[in-house]
FIMARDO-748295 format. One record per residue (C-alpha): residue number from 0; x negated, y negated, z. Coordinates in Angstrom, 3 decimals. Example, Ala and Ser with C-alpha at 12.3 -4.5 7.8 and 13.67 -1.06 7.14 Angstrom:
BEGIN
[0; [-12.300; 4.500; 7.800]]
[1; [-13.670; 1.060; 7.140]]
END
This chain:
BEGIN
[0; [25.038; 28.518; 22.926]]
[1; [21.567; 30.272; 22.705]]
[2; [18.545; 28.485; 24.488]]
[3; [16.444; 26.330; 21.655]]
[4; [12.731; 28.635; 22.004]]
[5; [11.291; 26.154; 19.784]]
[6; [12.002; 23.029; 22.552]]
[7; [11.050; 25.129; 25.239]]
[8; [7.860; 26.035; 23.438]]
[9; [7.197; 22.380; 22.880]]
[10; [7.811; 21.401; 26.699]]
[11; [5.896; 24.103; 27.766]]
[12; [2.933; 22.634; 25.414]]
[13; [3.056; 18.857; 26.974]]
[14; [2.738; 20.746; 30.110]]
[15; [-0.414; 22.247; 29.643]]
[16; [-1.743; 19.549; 27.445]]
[17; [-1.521; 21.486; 24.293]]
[18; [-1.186; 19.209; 20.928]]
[19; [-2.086; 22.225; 18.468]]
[20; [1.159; 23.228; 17.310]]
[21; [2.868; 19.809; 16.981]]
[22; [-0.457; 19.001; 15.109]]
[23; [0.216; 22.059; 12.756]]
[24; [3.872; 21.439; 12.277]]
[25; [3.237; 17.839; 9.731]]
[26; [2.176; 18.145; 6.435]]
[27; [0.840; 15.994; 4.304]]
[28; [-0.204; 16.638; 0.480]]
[29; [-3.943; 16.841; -0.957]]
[30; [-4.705; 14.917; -3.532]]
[31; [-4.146; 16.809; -6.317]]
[32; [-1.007; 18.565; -7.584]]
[33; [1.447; 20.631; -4.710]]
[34; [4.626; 22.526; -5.036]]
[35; [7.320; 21.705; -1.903]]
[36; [10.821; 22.630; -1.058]]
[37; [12.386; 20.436; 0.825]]
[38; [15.425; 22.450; 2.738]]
[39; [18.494; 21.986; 3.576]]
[40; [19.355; 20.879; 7.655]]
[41; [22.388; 21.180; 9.927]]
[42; [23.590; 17.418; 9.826]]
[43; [22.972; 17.293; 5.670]]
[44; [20.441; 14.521; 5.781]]
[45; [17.212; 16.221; 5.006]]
[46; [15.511; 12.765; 4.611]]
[47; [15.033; 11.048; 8.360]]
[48; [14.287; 7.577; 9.292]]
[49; [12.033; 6.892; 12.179]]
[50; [10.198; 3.760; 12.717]]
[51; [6.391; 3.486; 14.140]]
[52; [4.064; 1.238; 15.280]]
[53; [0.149; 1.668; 14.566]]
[54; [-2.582; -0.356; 14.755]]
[55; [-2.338; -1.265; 18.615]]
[56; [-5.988; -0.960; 19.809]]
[57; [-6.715; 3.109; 20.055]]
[58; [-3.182; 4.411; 20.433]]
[59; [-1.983; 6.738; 17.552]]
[60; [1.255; 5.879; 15.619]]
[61; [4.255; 5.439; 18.354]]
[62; [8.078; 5.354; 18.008]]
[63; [9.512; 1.541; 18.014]]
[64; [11.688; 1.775; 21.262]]
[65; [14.000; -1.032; 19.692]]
[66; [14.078; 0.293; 16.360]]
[67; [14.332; 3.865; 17.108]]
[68; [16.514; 3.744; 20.232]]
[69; [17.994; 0.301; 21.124]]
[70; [15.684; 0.114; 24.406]]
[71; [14.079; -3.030; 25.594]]
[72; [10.396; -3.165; 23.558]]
[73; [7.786; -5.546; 24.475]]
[74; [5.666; -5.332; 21.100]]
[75; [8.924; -6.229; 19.492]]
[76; [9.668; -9.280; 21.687]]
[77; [5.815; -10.013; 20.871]]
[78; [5.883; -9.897; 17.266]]
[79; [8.803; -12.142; 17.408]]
[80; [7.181; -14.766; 19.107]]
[81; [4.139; -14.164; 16.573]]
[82; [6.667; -14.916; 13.938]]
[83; [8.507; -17.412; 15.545]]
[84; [4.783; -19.714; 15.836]]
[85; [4.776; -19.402; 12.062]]
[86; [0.718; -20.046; 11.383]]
[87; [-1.076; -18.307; 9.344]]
[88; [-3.070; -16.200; 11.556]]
[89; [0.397; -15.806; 13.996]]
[90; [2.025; -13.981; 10.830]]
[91; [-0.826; -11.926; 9.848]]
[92; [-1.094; -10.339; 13.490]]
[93; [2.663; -10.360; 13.743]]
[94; [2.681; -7.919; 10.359]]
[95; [0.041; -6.457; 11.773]]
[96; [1.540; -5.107; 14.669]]
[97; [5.606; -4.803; 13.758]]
[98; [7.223; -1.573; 13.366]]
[99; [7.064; 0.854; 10.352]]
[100; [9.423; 2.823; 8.671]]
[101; [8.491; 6.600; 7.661]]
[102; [10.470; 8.818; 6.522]]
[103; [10.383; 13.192; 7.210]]
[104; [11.779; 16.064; 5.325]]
[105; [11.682; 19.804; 6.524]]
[106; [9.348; 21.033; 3.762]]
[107; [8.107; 24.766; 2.581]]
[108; [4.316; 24.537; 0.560]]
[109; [4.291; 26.908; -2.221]]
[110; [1.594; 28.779; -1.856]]
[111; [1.321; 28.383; 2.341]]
[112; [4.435; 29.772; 3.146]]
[113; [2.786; 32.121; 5.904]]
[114; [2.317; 28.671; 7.743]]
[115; [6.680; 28.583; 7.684]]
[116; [8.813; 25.205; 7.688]]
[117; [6.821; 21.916; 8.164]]
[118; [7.438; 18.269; 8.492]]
[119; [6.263; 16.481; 5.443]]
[120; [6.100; 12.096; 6.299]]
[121; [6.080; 10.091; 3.462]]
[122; [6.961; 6.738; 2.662]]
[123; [9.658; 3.999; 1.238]]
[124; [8.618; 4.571; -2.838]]
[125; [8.752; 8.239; -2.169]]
[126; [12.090; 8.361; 0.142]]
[127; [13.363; 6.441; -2.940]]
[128; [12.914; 8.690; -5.350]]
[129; [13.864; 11.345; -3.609]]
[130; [17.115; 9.751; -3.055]]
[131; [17.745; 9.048; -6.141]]
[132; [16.983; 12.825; -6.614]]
[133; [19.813; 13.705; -4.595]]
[134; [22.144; 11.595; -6.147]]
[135; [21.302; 12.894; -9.574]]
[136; [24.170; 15.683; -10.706]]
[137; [21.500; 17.228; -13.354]]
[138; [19.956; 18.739; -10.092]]
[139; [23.146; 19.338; -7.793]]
[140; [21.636; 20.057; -4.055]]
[141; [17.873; 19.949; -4.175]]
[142; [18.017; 21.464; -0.880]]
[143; [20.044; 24.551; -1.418]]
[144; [18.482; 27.637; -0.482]]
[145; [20.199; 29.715; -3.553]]
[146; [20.054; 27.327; -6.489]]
[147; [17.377; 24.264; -5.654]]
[148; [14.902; 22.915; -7.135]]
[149; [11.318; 23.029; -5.876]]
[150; [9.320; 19.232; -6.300]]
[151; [5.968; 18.669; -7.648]]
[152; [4.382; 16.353; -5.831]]
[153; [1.344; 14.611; -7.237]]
[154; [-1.012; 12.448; -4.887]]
[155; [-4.042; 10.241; -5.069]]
[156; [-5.479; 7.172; -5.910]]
[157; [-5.330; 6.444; -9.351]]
[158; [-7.974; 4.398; -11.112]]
[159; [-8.114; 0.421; -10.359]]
[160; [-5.402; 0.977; -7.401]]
[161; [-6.051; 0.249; -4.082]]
[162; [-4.249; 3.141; -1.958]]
[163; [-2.849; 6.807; -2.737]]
[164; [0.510; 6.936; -4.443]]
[165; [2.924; 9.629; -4.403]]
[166; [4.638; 10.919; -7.135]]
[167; [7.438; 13.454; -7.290]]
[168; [8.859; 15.557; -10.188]]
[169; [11.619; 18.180; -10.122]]
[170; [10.975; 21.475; -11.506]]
[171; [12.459; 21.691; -14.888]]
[172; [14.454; 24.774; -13.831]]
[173; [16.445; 25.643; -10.634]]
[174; [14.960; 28.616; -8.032]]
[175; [15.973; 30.352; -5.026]]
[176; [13.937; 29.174; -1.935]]
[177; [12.769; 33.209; -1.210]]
[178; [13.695; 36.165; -3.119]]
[179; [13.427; 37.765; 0.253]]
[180; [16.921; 37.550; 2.100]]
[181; [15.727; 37.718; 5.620]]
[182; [12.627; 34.805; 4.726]]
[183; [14.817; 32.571; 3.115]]
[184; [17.455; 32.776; 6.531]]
[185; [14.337; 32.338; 8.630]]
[186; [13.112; 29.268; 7.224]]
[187; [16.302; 27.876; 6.788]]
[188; [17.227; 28.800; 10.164]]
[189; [13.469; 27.335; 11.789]]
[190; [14.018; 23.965; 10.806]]
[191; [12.151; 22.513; 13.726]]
[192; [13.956; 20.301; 16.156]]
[193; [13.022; 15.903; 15.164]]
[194; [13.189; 15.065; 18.829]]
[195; [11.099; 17.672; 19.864]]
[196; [8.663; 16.791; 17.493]]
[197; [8.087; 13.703; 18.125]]
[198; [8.560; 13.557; 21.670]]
[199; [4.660; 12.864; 22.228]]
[200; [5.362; 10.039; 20.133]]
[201; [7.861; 8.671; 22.242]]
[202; [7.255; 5.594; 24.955]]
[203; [9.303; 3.584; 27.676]]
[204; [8.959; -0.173; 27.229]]
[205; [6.968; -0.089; 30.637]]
[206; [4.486; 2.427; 28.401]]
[207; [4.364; -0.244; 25.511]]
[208; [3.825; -3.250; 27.839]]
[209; [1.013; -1.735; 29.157]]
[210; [-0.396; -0.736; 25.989]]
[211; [-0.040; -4.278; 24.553]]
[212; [-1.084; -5.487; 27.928]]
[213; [-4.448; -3.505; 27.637]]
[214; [-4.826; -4.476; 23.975]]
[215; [-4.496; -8.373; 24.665]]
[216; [-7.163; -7.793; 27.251]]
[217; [-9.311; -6.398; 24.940]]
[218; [-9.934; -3.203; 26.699]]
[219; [-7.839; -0.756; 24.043]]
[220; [-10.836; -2.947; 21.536]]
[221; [-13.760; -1.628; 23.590]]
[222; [-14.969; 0.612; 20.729]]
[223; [-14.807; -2.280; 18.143]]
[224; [-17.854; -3.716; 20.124]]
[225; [-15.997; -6.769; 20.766]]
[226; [-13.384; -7.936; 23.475]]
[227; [-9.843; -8.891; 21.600]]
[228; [-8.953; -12.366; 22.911]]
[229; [-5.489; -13.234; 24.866]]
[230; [-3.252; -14.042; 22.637]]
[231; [-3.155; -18.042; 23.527]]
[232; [-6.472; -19.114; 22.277]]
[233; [-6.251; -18.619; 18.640]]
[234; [-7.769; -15.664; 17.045]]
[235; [-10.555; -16.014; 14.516]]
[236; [-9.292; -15.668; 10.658]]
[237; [-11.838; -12.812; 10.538]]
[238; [-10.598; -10.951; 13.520]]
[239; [-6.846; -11.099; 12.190]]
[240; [-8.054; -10.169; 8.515]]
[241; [-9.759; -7.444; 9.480]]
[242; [-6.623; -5.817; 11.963]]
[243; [-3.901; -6.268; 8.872]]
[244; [-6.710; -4.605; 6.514]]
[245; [-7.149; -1.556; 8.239]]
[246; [-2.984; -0.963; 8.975]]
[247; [-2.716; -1.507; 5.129]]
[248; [-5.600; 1.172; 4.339]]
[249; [-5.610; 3.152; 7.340]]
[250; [-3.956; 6.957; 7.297]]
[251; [-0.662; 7.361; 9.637]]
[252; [-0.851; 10.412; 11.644]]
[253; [2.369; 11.317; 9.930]]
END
């Protein structure tokens, strides 16, 4: 079997610190009205599951080590014992801090198709309905490259509601991905690799201990203007509201 270019390319980015082109390769829609394609992969799932923790002091969105990969995770085993204390403020942090689910589909943007196959993450009402999508027989294989059926997808914040929604529609009519032969085999065929993508996003439990370490401390906080208190000496209401207010309005990375 041929060498995979596009994991060698990605190794040789971590190496010399690059983060442009795993930056470039997620998409996520404008608000407004875009036209996708979702395509069709190897394993037939086009619609992964990954899990993620955010919101732990200034480290971007990471993968859950026990939810992802069965490892030994220390944030886990913490937001357990939040749970397990059952106060108020205990629960609040605890759903502040658990893992995540996201979801990621290999996507073409109508109209951007010079910028090739990208990783659109969306989220549980979305993955739904895109399911159910799949399952539907009016629209046979949504993915297929011949006879699928590109997806409107319509996002913002509509009036009185408190975060963006996504909404999906199906075109009314079935369409080839490309009329161009060779395009349609190269998209299809440059699907990029999931592990490689996300394998920035990746940490050993030792790498989330520390990171929750430094967070208790207070030192991941520094920018906040305020050191985080040790978990053991209550947190103040106000501390705790304002943590699970910013996961619920904050953007994901993905």
């Amino acid at each position: 079997m041929a060498i995979n270019l596009d994991k060698m390319r990605a190794k040789m980015d971590r190496l010399e610190g690059k983060n442009a082109r795993k930056e470039s390769i997620f998409w996520k829609p404008s608000d407004g009205e875009q036209t996708i394609r979702i395509l069709p992969v190897a394993d037939g799932d086009p619609f992964k599951e990954f899990w993620f923790h955010y919101n732990l002091g200034n480290n971007r969105g990471f993968l859950s080590p026990k939810r992802n990969f069965g490892e030994d995770d220390p944030l886990n085993d913490f937001v357990r014992k939040l749970f397990n204390e059952g106060t108020e403020d205990s629960v609040k942090m605890a759903k502040n801090l658990m893992a995540r689910q996201r979801f990621f589909s290999p996507v073409i943007v109508r109209g951007e198709e010079e910028k090739g196959v990208r990783l659109w993450g969306y989220g549980k009402m979305a993955y739904k309905e895109l399911i159910s999508l799949a399952l539907n027989p009016d629209y046979g294989d949504i993915t297929d490259p011949d006879s699928g059926t590109d997806l409107v997808i319509k996002y913002g914040k509509p009036p009185g509601a408190s975060f963006p929604q996504t909404n999906i529609t199906p075109r009314r009519r079935p369409s080839p991905l490309s009329t161009n032969a060779d395009l349609t085999a190269e998209w299809v065929n440059g699907v990029p690799d999931f592990d490689a993508a996300f394998a920035d996003s990746r940490k050993t439990p030792a790498e989330v201990g520390q990171m929750l370490d430094e967070w208790l401390a207070g030192e991941a906080d520094a920018s906040e203007g305020r050191e985080t208190e040790r978990y053991g000496s209550s947190p103040s209401k106000s501390s705790v509201d304002q943590k699970l207010n910013e996961l619920l309005g904050q953007e994901v990375p993905f």
